[in-house]
BAVEXNU-27714 format. One record per residue (C-alpha): residue number from 0; x, y, z. Coordinates in pm, whole numbers, plus 32768, in hexadecimal, padded with zeros to 4 digits. Layout:
REM residues N
+-----+------+-------+------+
| num | east | north |   up |
+-----+------+-------+------+
| NUM |    X |     Y |    Z |
...
+-----+------+-------+------+
REM end
This chain:
REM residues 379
+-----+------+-------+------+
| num | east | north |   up |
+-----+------+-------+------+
|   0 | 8CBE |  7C05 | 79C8 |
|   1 | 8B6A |  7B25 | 79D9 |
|   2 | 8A1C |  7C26 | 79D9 |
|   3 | 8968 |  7BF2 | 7B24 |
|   4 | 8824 |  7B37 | 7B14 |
|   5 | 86F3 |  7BF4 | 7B50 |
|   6 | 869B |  7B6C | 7C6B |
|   7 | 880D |  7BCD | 7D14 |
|   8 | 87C9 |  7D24 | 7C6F |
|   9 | 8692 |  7D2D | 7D55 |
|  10 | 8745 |  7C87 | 7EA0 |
|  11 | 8813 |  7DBD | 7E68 |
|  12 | 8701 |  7EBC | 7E6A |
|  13 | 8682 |  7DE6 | 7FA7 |
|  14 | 87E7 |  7E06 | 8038 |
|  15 | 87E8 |  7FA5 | 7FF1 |
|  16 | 8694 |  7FB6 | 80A3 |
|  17 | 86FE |  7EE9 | 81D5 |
|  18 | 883D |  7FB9 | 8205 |
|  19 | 8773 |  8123 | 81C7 |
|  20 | 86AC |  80A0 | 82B4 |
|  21 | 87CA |  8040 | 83DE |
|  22 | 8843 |  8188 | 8374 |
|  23 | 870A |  8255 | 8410 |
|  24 | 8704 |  8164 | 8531 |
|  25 | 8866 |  81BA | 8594 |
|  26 | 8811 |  8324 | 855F |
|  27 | 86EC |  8300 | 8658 |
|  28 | 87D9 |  8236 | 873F |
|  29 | 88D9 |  8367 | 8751 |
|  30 | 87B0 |  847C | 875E |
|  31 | 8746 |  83AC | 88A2 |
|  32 | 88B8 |  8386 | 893A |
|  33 | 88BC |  8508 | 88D7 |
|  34 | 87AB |  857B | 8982 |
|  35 | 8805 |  8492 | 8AC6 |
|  36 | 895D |  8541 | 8AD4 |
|  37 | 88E2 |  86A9 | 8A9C |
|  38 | 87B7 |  8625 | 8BE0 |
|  39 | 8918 |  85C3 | 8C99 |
|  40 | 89E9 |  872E | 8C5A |
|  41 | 88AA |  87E8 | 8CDD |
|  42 | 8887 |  8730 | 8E06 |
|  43 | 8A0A |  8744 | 8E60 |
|  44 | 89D7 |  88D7 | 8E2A |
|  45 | 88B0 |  88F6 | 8EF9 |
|  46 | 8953 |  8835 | 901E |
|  47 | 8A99 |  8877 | 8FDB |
|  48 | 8AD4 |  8996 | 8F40 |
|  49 | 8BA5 |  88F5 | 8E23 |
|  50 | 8BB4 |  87CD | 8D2B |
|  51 | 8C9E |  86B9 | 8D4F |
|  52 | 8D68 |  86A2 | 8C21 |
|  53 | 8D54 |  857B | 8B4C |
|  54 | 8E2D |  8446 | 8B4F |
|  55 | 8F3D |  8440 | 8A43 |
|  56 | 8ED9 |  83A3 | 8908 |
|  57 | 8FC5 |  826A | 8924 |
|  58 | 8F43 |  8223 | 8A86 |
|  59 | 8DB8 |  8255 | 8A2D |
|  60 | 8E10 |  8144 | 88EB |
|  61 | 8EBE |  8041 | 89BB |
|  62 | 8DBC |  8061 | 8AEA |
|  63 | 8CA7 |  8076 | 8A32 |
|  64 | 8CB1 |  7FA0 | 88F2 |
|  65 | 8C64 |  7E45 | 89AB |
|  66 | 8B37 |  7EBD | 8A52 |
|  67 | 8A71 |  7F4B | 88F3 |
|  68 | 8AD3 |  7E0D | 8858 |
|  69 | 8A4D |  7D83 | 8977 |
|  70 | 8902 |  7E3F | 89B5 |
|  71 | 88A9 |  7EE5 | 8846 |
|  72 | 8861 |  7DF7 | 871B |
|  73 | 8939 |  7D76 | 863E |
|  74 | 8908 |  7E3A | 8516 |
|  75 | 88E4 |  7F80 | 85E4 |
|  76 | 89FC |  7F64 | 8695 |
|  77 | 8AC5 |  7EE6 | 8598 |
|  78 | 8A79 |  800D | 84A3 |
|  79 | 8A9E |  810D | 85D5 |
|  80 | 8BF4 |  80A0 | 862C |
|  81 | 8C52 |  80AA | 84AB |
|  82 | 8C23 |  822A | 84AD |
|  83 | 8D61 |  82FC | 84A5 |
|  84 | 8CBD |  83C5 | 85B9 |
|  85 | 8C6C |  8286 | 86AA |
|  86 | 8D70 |  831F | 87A5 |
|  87 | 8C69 |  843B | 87F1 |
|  88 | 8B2C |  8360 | 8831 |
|  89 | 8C24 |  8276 | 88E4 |
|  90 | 8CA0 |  83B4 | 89D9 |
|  91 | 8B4A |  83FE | 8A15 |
|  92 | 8AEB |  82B8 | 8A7E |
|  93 | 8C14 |  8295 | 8B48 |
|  94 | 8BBE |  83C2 | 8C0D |
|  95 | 8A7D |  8365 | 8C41 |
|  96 | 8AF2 |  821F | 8D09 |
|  97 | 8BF1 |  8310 | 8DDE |
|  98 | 8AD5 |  83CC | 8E3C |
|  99 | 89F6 |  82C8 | 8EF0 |
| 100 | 891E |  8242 | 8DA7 |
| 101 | 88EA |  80C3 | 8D69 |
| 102 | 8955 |  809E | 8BF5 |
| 103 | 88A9 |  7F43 | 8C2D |
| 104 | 874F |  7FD6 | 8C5F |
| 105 | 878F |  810C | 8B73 |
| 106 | 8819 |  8050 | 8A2C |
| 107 | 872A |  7F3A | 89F2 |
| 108 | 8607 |  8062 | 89ED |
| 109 | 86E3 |  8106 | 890B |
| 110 | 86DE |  7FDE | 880C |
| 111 | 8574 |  7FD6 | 8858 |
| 112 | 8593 |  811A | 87B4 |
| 113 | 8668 |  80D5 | 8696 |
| 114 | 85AA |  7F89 | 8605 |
| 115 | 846D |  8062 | 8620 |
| 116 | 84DD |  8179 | 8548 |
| 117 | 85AE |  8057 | 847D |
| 118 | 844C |  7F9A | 8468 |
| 119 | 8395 |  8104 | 840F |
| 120 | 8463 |  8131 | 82F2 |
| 121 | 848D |  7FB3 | 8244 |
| 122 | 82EC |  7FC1 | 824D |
| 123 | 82E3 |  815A | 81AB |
| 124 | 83F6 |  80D1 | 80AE |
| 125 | 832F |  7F98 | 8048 |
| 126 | 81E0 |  8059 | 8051 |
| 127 | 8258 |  8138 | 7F72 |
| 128 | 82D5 |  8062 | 7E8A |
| 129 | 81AA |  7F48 | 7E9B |
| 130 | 80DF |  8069 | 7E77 |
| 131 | 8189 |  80E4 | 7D31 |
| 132 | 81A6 |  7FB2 | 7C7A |
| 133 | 8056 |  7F0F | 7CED |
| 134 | 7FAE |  8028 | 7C35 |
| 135 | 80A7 |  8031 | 7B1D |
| 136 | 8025 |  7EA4 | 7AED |
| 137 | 7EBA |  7F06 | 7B36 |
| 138 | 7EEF |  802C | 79F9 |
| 139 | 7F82 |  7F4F | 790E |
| 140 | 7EFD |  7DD2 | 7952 |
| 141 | 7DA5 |  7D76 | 792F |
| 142 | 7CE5 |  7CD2 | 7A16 |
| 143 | 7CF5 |  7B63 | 7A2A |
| 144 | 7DE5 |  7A4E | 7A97 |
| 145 | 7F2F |  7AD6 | 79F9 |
| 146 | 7F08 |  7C1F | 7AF9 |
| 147 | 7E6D |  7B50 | 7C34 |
| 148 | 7FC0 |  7A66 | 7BCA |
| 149 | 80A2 |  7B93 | 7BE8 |
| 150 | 802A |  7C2F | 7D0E |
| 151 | 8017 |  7AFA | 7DF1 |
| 152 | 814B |  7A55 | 7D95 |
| 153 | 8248 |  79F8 | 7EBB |
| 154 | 8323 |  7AC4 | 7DC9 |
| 155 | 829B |  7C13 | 7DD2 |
| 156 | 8379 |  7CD4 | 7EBA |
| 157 | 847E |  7C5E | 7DA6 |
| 158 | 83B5 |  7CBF | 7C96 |
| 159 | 8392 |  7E19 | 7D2C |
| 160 | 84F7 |  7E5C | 7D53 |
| 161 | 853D |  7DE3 | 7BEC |
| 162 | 844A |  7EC8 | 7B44 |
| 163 | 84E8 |  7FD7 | 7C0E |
| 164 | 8630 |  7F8A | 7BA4 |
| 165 | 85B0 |  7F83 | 7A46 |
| 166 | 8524 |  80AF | 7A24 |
| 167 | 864A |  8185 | 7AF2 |
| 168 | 8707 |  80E8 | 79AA |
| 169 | 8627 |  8194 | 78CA |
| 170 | 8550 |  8047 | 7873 |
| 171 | 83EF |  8090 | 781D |
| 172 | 8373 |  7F89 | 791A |
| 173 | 81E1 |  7FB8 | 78CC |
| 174 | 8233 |  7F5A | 7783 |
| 175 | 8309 |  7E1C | 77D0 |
| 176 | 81CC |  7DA9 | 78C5 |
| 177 | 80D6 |  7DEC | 7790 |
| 178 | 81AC |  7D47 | 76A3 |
| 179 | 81F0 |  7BFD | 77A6 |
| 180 | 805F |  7BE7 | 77CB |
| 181 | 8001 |  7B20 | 76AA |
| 182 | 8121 |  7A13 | 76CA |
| 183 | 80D6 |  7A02 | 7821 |
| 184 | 7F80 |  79C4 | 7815 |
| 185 | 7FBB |  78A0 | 7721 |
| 186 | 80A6 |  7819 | 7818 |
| 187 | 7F80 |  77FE | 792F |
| 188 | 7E98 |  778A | 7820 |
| 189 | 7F6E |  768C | 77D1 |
| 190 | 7F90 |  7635 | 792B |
| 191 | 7E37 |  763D | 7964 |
| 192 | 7DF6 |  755A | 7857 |
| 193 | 7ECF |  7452 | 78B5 |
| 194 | 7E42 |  7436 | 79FC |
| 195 | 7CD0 |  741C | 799C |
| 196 | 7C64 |  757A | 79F1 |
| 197 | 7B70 |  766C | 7942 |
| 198 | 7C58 |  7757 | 78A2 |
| 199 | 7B6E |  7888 | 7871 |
| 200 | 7AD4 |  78C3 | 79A9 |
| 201 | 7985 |  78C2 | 79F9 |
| 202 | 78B4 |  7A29 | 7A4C |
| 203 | 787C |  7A03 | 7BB9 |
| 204 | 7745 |  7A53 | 7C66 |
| 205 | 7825 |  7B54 | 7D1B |
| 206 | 7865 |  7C07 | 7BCC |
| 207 | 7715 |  7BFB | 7B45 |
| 208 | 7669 |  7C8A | 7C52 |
| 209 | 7787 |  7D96 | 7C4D |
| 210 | 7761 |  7DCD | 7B13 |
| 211 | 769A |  7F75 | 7AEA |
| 212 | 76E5 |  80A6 | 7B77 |
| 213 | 77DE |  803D | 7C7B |
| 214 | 78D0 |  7FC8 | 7B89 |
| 215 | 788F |  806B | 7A59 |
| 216 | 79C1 |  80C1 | 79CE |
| 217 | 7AA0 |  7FB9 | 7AC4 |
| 218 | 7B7D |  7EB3 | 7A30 |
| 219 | 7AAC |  7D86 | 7ABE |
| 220 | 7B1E |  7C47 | 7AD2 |
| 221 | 7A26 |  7B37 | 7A5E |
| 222 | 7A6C |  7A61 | 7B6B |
| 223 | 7A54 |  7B6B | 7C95 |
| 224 | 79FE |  7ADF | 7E09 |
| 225 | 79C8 |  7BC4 | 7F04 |
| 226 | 79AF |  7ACF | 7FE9 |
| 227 | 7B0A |  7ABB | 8005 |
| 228 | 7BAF |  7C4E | 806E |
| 229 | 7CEB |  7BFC | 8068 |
| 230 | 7CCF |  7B5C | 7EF4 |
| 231 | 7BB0 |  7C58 | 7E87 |
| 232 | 7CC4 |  7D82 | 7E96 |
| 233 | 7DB5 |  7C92 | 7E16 |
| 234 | 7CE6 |  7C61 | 7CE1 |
| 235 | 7C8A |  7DE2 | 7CA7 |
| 236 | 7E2C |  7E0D | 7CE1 |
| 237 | 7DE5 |  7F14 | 7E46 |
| 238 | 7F25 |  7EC1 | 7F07 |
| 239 | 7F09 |  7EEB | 809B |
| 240 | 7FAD |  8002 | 809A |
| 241 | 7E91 |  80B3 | 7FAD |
| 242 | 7D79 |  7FEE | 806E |
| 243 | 7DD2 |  808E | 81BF |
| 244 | 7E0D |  81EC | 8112 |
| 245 | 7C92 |  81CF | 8070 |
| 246 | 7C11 |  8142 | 81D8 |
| 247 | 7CC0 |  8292 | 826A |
| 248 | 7C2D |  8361 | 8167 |
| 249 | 7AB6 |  8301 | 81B6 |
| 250 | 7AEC |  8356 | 8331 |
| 251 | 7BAE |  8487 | 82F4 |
| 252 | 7A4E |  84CB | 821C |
| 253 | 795A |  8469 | 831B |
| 254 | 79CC |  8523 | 849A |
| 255 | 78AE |  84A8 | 8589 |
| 256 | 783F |  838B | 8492 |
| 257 | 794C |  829C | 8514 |
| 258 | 784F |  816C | 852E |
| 259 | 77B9 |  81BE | 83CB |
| 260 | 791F |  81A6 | 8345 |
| 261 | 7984 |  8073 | 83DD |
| 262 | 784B |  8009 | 8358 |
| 263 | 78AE |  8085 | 81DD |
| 264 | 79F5 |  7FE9 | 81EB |
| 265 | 7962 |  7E7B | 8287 |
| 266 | 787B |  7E75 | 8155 |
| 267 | 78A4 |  7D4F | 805E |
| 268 | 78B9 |  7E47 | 7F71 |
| 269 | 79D7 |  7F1E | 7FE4 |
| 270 | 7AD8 |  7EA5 | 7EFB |
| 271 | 7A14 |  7F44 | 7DE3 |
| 272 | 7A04 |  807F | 7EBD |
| 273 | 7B9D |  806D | 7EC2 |
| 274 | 7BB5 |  802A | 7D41 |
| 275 | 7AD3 |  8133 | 7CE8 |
| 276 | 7BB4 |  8225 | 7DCE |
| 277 | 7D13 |  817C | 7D4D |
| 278 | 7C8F |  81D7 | 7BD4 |
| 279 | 7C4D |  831F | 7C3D |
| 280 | 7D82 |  838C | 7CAD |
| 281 | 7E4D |  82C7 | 7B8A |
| 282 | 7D65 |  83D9 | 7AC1 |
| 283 | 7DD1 |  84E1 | 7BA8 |
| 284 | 7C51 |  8504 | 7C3C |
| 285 | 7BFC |  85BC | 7D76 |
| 286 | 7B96 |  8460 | 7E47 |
| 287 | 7B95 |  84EA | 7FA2 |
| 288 | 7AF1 |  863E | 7F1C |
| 289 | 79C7 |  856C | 7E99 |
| 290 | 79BD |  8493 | 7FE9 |
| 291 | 798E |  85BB | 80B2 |
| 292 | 7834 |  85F8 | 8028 |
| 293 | 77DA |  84A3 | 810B |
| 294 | 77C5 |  8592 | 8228 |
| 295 | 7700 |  869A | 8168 |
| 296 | 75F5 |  85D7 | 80EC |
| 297 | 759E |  84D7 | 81E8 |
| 298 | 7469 |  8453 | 8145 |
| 299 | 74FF |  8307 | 813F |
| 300 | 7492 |  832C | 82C7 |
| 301 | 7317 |  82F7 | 825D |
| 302 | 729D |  818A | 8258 |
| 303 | 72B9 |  803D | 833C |
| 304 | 740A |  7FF6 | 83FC |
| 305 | 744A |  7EBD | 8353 |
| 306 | 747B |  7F79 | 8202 |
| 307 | 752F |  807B | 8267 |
| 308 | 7676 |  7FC1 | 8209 |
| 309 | 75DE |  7FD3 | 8082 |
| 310 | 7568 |  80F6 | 808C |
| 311 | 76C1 |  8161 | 80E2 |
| 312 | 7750 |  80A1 | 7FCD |
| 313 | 766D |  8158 | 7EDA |
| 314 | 766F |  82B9 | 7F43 |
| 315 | 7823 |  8298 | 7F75 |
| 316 | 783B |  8229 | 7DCC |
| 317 | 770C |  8334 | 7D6D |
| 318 | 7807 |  843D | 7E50 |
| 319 | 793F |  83AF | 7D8F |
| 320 | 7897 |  839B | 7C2C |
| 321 | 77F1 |  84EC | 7C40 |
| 322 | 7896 |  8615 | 7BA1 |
| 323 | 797B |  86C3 | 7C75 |
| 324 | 789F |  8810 | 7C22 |
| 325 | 7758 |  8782 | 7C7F |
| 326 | 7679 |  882B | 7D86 |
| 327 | 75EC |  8756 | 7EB6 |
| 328 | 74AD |  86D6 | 7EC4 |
| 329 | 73EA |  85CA | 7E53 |
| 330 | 748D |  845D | 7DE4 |
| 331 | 74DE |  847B | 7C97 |
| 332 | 7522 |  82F1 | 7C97 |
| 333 | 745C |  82A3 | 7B45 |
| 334 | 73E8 |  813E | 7AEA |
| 335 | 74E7 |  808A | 79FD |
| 336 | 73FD |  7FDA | 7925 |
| 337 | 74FB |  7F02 | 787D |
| 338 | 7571 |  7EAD | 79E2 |
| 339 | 73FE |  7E3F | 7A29 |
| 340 | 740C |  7D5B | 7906 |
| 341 | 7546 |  7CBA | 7975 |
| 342 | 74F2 |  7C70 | 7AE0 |
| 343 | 7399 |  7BB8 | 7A2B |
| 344 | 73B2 |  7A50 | 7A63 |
| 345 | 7334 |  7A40 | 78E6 |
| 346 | 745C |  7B01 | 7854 |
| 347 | 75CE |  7AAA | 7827 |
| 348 | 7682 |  7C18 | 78F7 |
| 349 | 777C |  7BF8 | 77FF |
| 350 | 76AA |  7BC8 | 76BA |
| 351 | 75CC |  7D05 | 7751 |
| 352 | 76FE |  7DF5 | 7791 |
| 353 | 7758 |  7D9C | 7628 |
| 354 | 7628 |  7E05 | 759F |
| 355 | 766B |  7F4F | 764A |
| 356 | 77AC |  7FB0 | 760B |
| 357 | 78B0 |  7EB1 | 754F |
| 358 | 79E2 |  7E7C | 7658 |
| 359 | 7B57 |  7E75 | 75C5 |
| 360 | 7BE5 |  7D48 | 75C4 |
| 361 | 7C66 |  7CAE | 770E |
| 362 | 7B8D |  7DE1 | 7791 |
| 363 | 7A8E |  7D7F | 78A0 |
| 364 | 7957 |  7D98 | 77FD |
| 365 | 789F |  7EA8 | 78C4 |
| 366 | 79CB |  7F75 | 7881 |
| 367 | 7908 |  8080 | 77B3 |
| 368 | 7987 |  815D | 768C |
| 369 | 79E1 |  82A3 | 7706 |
| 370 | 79D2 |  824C | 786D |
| 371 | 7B55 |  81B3 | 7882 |
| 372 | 7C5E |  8220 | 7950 |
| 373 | 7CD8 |  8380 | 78A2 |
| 374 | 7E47 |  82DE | 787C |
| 375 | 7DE5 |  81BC | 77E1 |
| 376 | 7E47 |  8068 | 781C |
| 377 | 7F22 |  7F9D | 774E |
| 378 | 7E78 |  7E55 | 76E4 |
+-----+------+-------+------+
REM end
């Protein structure tokens, strides 16, 4: 018997999630046709006295079978009449029509329903597992083309389900990633090469004027543009799913400072903001603890309007890098020297954070000794 290819192992786990998924719907769809029926034997007790008693089960099946292919979709009605117990939603139905209700009106909302919940659970499923293995990359890769590579590709959803598969079979998938990083990053060298491109790439003005307290400790790629949000998280490996959970976080921190927060997360900085928070919780940090200080200490109110978005910036990663233990009060935001040094026209960032504190290879430079994740990463 030939071994399924990896990428029919992950169609598979694809497959799995789809029919979980159909699964809920169709248990939404009966809760619905329940509730509808038990709304019909209350109303026939109040004006009747007495509930009419349901339709056999063959009668309900053959009446009623034409009209939910009919009016559900596909999948939903296909799985719902697959049940053992379909002769029970399919009575209830049936007794519904007797009793004056326009299955043609009531079903479609029904399948409303259903792909809803069916849609609810697909995205939580995905989430989940973006989330997972996003960070899993973010932990073991380093920044730089191999992880942008990995994250953007058209194959990701495939790559997901793959590593999951891989590590329900005991595979120790971090290790597989930091073992693949080397050959692949000759591959895109190589490819780089042979079309005339700059294989190392060039600090950007983005990451040298980055570079200092805001990112200190951050795996920063060289190349970073925050002009670009979507490819700015892509680069610092925050999926959407963290992104939106990080956006909640700051307005769950700041009740009555709605405008300031929108104002936090529209920053050009933000995505630093979400990697500072995503490294915190990989080393099992109190993030939204520190963030509620932001409501505390509002001296990032003082000054003109049109810094208030940097202020913001700055007083959100002195909250986040502060001890946990630390009292309120003043700023304790302290001037970075070496990050002055790098930000000078006259000095190389790079050459300046090495004359600070050496950086591991394929470690961003500003990556400083004894300020890396607690858990490591895998290089």
């Amino acid at each position: 018997m030939t071994t399924p290819a990896p990428e029919e192992r992950a169609g598979e786990a694809f497959t799995e999630s789809a029919a979980e998924a159909v699964q809920t719907a169709v248990m939404a769809a009966r809760l619905v046709m329940a509730i509808a029926d038990a709304a019909r034997r209350h109303q026939q007790r109040r004006q009747k006295g007495k509930e009419d008693d349901l339709p056999t089960a063959e009668e309900a099946v053959n009446a009623i079978g034409k009209d939910v292919e009919r009016l559900l979709p596909s999948d939903v009605s296909v799985a719902l009449m697959g049940e053992a117990d379909w002769p029970q939603p399919a009575q209830q139905l049936l007794a519904l029509r007797k009793s004056g209700v326009d299955l043609d009106q009531v079903l479609p909302r029904v399948g409303e329903i259903a792909v809803n919940v069916c849609d609810q659970v697909a995205a939580k499923t995905e989430g989940t597992a973006t989330d997972q293995w996003a960070r899993a990359v973010r932990e073991t890769l380093p920044a730089g083309p191999v992880r942008e590579a990995i994250l953007t590709s058209p194959a990701w959803p495939e790559m997901v389900a793959t590593m999951a598969r891989l590590e329900a079979r005991g595979v120790n998938v971090r290790e597989v990633l930091a073992a693949a990083h080397n050959e692949v990053l000759a591959v895109d060298q190589a490819v780089a090469k042979g079309l005339g491109a700059t294989v190392e790439p060039v600090m950007s003005r983005d990451a040298q004027l980055s570079y200092g307290p805001l990112t200190t400790g951050l795996d920063l790629p060289r190349d970073l543009d925050l002009s670009n949000r979507k490819r700015a998280l892509t680069q610092l490996a925050i999926s959407p799913q963290e992104n939106q959970r990080y956006t909640r976080w700051v307005g769950e921190a700041m009740p009555g400072y709605e405008r300031e927060s929108d104002l936090l997360v529209a920053s050009r900085q933000w995505p630093l903001v979400a990697a500072r928070m995503a490294q915190m919780e990989t080393d099992g940090e109190p993030a939204r603890e520190h963030l509620a200080r932001l409501a505390k200490d509002t001296s990032w109110q003082a000054g003109p309007n049109a810094q208030l978005g940097m202020r913001l910036v700055q007083a959100v990663s002195d909250t986040l890098r502060r001890p946990a233990g630390d009292a309120l009060g003043e700023s304790r935001a302290t001037v970075n020297t070496a990050a002055a040094r790098a930000t000078s026209p006259s000095v190389d960032p790079t050459k300046a954070a090495r004359a600070v504190a050496p950086a591991e290879a394929g470690t961003a430079p500003h990556q400083q000794a004894g300020l890396a994740p607690k858990r490591g990463r895998t290089r």
